[in-house]
C-alpha positions as CSV (number, residue, x, y, z in Angstrom):
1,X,-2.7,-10.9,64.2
2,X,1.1,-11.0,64.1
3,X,2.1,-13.8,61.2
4,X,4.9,-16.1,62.7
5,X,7.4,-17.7,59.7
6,X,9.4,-20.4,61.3
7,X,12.1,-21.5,59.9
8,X,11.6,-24.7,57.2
9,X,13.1,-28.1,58.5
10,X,13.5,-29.8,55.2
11,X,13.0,-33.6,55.6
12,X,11.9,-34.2,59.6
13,X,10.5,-37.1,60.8
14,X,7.7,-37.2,62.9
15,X,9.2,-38.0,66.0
16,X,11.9,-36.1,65.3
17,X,9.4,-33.0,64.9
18,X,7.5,-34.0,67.9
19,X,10.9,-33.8,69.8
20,X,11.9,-30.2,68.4
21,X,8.5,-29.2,70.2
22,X,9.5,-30.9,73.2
23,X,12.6,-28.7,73.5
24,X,10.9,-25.4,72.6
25,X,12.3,-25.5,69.5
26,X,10.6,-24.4,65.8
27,X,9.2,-27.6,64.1
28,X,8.6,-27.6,60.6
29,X,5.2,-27.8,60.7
30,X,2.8,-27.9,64.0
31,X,2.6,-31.7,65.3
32,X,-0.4,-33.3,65.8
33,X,-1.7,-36.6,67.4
34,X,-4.8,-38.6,66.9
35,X,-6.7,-40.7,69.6
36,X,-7.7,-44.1,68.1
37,X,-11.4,-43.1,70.2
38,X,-13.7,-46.1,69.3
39,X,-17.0,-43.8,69.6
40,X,-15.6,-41.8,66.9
41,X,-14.3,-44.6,64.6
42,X,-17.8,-46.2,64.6
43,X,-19.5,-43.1,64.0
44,X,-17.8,-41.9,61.2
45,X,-16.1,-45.1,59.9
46,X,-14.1,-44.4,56.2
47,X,-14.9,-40.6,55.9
48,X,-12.9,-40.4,59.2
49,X,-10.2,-42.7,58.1
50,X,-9.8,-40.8,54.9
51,X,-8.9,-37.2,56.9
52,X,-6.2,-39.1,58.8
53,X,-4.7,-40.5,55.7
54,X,-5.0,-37.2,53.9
55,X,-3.6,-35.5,57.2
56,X,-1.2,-37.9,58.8
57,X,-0.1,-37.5,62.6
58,X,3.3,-37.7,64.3
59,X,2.5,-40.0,66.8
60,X,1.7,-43.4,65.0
61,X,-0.1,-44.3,61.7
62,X,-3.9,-44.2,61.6
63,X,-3.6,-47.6,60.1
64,X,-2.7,-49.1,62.8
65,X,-6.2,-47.5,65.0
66,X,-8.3,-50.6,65.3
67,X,-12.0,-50.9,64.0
68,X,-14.1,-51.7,66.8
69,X,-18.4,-52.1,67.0
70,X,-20.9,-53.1,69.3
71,X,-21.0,-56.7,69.9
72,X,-24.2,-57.7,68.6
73,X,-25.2,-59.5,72.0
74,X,-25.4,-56.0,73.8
75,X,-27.6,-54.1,71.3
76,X,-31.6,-54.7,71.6
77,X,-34.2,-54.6,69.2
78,X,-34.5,-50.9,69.4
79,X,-30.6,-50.1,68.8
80,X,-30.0,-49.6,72.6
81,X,-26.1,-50.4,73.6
82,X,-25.6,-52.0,77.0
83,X,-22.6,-53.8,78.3
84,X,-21.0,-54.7,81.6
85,X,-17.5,-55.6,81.9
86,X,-15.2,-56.0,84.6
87,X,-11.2,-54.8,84.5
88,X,-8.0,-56.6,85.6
89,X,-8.9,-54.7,88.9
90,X,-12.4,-56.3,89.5
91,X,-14.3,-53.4,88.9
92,X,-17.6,-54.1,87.0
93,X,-18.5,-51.3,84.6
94,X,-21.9,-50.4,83.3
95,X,-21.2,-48.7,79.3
96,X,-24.4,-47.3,77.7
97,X,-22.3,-45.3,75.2
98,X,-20.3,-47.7,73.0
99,X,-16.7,-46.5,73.2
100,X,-17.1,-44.0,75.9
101,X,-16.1,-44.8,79.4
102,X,-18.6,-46.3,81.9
103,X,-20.0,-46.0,85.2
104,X,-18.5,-48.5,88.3
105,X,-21.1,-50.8,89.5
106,X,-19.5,-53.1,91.6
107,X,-16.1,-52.3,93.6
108,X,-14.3,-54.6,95.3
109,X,-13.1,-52.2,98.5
110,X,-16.9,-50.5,99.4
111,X,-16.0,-52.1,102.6
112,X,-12.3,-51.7,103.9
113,X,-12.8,-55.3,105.1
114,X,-12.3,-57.0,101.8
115,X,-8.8,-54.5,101.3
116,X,-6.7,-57.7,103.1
117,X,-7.9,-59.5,99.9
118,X,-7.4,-57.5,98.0
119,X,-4.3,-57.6,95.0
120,X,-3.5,-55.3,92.6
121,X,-3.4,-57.0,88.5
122,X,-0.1,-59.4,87.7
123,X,2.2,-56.4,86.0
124,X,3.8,-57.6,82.7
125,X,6.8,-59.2,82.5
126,X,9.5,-57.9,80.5
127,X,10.6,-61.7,79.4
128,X,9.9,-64.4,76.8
129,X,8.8,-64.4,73.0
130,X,5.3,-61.9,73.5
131,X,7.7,-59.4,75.3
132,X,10.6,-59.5,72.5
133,X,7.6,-58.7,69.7
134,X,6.7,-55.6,71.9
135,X,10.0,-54.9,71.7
136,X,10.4,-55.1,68.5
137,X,7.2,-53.3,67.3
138,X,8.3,-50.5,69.7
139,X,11.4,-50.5,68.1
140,X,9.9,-50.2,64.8
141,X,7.7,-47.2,65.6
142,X,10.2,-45.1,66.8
143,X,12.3,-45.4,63.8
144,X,9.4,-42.7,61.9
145,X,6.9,-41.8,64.7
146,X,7.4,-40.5,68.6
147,X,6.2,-43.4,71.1
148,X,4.4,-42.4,74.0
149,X,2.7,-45.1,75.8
150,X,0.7,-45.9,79.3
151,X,-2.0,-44.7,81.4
152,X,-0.3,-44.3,85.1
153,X,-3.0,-43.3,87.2
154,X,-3.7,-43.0,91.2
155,X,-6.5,-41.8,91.9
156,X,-8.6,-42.2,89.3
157,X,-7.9,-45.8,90.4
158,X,-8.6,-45.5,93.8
159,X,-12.5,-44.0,92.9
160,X,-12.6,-47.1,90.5
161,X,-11.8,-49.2,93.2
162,X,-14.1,-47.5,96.1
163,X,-16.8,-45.0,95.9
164,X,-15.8,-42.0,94.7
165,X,-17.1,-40.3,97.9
166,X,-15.9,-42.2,100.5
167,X,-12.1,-42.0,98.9
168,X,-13.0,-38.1,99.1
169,X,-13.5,-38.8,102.8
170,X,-10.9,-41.2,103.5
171,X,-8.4,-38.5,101.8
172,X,-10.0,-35.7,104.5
173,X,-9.7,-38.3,107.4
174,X,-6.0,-39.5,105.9
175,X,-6.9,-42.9,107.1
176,X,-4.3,-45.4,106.6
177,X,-6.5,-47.3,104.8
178,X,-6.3,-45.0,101.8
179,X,-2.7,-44.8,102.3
180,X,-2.5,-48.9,102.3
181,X,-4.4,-48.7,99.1
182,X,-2.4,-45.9,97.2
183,X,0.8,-47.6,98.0
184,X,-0.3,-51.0,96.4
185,X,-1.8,-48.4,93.1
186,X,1.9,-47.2,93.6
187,X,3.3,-50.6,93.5
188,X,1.7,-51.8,90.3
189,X,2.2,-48.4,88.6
190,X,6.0,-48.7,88.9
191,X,6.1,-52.3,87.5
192,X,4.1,-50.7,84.7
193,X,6.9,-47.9,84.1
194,X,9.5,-50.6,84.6
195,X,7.7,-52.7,81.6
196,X,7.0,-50.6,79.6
197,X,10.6,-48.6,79.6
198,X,12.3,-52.2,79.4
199,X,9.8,-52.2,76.0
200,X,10.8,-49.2,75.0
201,X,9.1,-45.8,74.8
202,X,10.1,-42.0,74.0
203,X,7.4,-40.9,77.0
204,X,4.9,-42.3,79.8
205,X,1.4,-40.9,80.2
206,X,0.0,-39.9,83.2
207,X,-3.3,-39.5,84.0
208,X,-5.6,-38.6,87.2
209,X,-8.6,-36.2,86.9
210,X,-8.6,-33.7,90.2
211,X,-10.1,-30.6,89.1
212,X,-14.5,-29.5,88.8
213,X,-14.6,-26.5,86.1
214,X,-14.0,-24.3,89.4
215,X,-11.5,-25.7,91.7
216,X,-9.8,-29.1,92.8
217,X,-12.1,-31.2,94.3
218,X,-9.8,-31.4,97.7
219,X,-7.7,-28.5,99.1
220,X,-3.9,-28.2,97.7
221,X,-2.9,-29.3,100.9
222,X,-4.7,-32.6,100.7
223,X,-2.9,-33.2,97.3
224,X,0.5,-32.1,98.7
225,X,0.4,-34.3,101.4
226,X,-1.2,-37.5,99.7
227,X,-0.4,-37.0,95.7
228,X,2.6,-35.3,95.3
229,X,5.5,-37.7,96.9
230,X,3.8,-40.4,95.4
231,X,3.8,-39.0,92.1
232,X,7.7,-37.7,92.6
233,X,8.7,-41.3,93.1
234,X,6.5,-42.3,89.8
235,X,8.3,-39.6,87.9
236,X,12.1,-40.3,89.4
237,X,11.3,-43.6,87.7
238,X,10.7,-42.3,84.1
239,X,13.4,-39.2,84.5
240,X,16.2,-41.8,85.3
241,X,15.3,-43.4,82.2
242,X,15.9,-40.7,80.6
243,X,12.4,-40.5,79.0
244,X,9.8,-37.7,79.4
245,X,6.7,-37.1,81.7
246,X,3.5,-36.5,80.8
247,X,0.9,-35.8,82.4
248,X,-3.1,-35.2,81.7
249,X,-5.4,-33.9,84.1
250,X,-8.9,-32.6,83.6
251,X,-10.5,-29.8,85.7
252,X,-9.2,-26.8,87.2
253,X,-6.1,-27.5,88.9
254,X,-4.5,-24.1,88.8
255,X,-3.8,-24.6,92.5
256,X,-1.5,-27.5,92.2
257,X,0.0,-26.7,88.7
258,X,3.1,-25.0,90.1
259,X,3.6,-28.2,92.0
260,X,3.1,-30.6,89.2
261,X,5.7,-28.7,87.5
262,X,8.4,-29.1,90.6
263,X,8.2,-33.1,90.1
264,X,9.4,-32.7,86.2
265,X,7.0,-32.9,83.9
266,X,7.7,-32.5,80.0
267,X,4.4,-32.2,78.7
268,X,0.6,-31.8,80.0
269,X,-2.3,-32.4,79.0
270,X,-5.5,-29.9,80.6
271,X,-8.8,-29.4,79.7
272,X,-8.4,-25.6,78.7
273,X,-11.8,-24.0,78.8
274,X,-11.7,-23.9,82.5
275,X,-9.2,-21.9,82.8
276,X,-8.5,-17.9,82.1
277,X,-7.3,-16.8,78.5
278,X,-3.2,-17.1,78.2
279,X,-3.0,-18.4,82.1
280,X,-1.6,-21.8,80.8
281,X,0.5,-20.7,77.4
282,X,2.1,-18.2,80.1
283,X,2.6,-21.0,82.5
284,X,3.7,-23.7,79.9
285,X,6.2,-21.2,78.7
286,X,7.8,-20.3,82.1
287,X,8.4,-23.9,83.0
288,X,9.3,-24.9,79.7
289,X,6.5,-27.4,80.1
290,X,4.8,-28.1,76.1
291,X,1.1,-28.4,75.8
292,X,-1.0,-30.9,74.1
293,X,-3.2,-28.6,72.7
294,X,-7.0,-30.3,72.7
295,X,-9.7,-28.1,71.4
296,X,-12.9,-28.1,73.8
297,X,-15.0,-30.8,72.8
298,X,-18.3,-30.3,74.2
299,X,-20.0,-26.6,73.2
300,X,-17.6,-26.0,70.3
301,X,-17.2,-29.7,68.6
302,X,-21.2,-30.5,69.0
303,X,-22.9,-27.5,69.0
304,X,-20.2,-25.2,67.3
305,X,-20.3,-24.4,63.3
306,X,-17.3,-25.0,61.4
307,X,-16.6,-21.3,61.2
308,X,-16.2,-21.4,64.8
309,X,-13.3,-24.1,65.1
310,X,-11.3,-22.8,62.3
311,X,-11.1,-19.5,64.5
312,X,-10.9,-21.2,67.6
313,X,-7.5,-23.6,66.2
314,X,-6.2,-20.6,64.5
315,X,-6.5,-18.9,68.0
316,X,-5.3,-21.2,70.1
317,X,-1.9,-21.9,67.7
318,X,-1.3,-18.1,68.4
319,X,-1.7,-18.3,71.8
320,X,0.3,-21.3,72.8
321,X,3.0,-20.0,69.8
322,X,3.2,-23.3,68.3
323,X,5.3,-22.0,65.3
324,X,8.3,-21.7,68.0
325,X,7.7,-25.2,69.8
326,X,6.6,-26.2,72.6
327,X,3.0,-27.5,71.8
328,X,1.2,-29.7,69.4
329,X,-2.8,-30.3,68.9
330,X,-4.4,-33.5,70.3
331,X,-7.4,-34.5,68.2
332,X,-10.1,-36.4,70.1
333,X,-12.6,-37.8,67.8
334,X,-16.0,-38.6,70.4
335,X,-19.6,-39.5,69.2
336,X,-22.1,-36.7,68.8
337,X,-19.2,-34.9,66.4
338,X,-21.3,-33.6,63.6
339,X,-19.2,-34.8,60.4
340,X,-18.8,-31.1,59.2
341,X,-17.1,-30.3,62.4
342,X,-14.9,-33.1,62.1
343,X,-13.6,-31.8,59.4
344,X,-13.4,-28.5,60.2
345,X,-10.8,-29.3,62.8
346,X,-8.6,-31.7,61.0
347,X,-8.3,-29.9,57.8
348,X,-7.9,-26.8,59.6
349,X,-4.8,-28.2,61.5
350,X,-3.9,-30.3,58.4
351,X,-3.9,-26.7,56.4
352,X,-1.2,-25.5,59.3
353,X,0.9,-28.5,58.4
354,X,0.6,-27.6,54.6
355,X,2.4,-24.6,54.8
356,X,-0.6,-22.0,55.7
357,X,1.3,-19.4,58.0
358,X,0.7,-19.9,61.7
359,X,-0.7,-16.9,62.9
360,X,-2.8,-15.6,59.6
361,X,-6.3,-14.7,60.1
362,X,-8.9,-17.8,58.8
363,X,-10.3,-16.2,56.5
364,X,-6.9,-15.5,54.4
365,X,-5.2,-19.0,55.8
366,X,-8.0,-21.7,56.4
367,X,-7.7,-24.0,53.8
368,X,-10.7,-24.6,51.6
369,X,-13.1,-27.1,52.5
370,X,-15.0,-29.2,50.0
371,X,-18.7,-28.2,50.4
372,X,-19.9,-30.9,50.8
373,X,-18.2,-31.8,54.3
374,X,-20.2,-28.3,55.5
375,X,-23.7,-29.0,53.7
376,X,-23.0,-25.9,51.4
């Protein structure tokens, strides 16, 4: 492999790395973010804690990731987690994995009937002594660390909302009862932007899932029609704020990337096993589009040995040239993560940030792991 030298930033702050990779431009080190996931705090508790503090991120302080547990009241006598809860949209979930997303249960619009009734969730107001401490804890973060806050989503909404087949059908159909529902989603969403860019932010997520490992689960022109000018006015709002766009989807959307980049998005977010070797780094760099880089979490991080994900980040920082900007790794801690792989993957990035040359082969530039992470 080619080594890549960047040149040294003396001094950067995180967010102000985080932004050099924004503009395609050589950070100091590789950025990285952490995801506070709750499976993977109670799973792995202090050894976890004490990677992060050892290899801090650039979006926030570890600190600040909350301890969460099973409540007591939804564990039986044999260990088994069950919980329902319903969300500010009256959706009653069904959790049988502590800290991993549910299933719906009850949905309030099975039965277009009940959509006169229905309301959207009161969006926050940007007014009175709780607002002015967001502010100010906003404020505070992006002194050191890049802020990117929300989770604006449509359609993942909509199949919350209704079943997931029928909104399939109602998008065939282009019913104008779907259309009646997306615009109040719309609605809410852009008080959400509003809120949260009156709070402050450096960038808005986006998130809506529209891809199978193969192919969208609706044609392109379904998504053109229905999707796109609804997410070009959610957009318009962030970009005249003069804050950035990103956006996650997982799947293969190959179809409709060339699209999603048209509206203005700064960075995305994809699930990358799904799709061809290089298709994305080539498509990232075209557009000027920077990738959160997230390691495939299912074969490799349970069933993968260590070995394997030290070759696999060392791969992917070549292909996505992260030495030259324009992409950071996301780290996604879930349950089932053998401890070993664990660390594997954040020392291995951590090793990046610690000077090892992007681009050296593993064996020469992995940094050495204490044996007894790996059982050696």
């Amino acid at each position: 492999m080619a080594e890549h030298h960047p040149p040294r930033i003396a001094g950067l702050l995180p967010r102000e790395r985080v932004l050099r990779s924004l503009r395609f431009q050589p950070p100091d080190v590789v950025p990285v973010e952490y995801h506070p996931s709750p499976a993977g705090i109670w799973e792995h508790g202090p050894a976890l804690r004490q990677l992060w503090e050892r290899y801090p991120q650039d979006f926030g302080s570890p600190e600040d990731f909350p301890d969460r547990r099973p409540d007591p009241r939804f564990v039986d006598g044999t260990g088994r987690y069950e919980e329902l809860r319903r969300d500010e949209w009256g959706v009653l979930w069904r959790h049988l994995l502590f800290g991993m997303h549910g299933h719906p249960v009850e949905r309030p619009l099975d039965d277009w009937e009940s959509l006169v009734q229905f309301h959207p969730p009161a969006v926050p107001v940007a007014e009175g002594e709780d607002f002015l401490r967001e502010q100010a804890r906003a404020l505070a973060h992006r002194r050191r660390y890049y802020l990117k806050s929300g989770w604006i989503s449509l359609f993942e909404v909509m199949h919350a909302v209704r079943r997931f087949e029928d909104v399939l059908m109602d998008l065939a159909r282009d019913t104008s009862e779907i259309h009646r529902l997306a615009d109040r989603i719309l609605e809410y969403q852009c008080g959400v932007i509003r809120y949260l860019l009156s709070r402050g932010v450096d960038a808005i997520q986006f998130g809506d899932d529209f891809g199978t490992c193969s192919g969208l689960m609706f044609s392109p022109k379904v998504w053109r029609r229905f999707f796109k000018p609804r997410y070009a006015l959610l957009f318009r709002e962030v970009r005249q704020a003069g804050k950035a766009v990103f956006f996650h989807t997982c799947g293969n959307a190959l179809p409709i990337l060339e699209d999603i980049a048209e509206l203005g998005i700064d960075a995305i977010w994809p699930q990358l096993p799904v799709y061809p070797p290089g298709e994305l780094a080539r498509f990232c760099r075209h557009h000027r589009i920077a990738m959160e880089i997230h390691p495939e979490r299912g074969r490799l991080m349970i069933h993968g040995q260590p070995s394997e994900i030290v070759a696999e980040v060392y791969r992917l920082a070549e292909e996505f040239a992260v030495a030259e900007g324009g992409g950071w790794f996301y780290v996604e801690i879930d349950a089932g993560f053998p401890f070993p792989n664990v660390a594997a993957l954040i020392e291995t990035i951590g090793g990046m940030r610690q000077g090892v040359a992007i681009g050296s082969s593993p064996a020469a530039a992995s940094p050495s792991f204490p044996g007894d992470l790996y059982g050696t």
